[in-house]
C-alpha positions as CSV (number, residue, x, y, z in Angstrom):
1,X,-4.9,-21.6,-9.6
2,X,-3.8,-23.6,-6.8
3,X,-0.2,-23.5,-8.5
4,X,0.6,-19.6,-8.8
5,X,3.7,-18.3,-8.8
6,X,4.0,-14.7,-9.2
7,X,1.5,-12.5,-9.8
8,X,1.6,-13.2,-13.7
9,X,2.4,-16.6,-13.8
10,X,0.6,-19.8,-13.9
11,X,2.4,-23.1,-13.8
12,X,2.4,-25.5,-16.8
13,X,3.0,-29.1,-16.8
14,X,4.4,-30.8,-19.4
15,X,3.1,-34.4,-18.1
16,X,0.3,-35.6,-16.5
17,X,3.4,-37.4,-13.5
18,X,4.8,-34.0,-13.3
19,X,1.2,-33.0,-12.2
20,X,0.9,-35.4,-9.9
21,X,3.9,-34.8,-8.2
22,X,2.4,-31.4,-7.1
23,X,-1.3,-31.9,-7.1
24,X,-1.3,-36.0,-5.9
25,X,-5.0,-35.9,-5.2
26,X,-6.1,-34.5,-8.6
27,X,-6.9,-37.0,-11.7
28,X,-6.1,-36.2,-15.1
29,X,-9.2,-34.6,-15.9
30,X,-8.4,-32.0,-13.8
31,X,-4.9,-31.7,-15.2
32,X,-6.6,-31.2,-18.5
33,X,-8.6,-28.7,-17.1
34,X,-5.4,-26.9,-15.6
35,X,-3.6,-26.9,-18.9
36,X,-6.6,-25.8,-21.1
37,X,-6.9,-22.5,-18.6
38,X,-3.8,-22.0,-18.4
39,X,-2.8,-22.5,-21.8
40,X,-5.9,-19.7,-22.9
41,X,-4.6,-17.3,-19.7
42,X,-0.9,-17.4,-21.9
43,X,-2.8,-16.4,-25.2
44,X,-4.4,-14.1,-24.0
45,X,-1.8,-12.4,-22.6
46,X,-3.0,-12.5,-18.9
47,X,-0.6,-14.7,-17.7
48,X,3.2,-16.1,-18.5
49,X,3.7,-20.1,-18.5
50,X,7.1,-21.6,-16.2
């Protein structure tokens, strides 16, 4: 949750370099990680993607 934006919103990268641009000293499994949560937050309605 390191990349919050608003009190809704949860940051989704599209590629694993775009992730790395912000987060350089987490690995892709983490990035995985990232998108799988984020990407449940978003169908659940608890959270907007940007």
């Amino acid at each position: 949750m390191n990349d919050r934006v608003g009190s809704s919103t949860i940051r989704y990268f599209l590629t694993y370099e775009e992730f790395k641009k912000v987060n350089p000293e987490l690995d892709i499994i983490q990035w995985r990680l990232h998108q799988s949560i984020a990407t449940e937050l978003y169908f659940r309605g608890l959270e907007k993607l940007c």
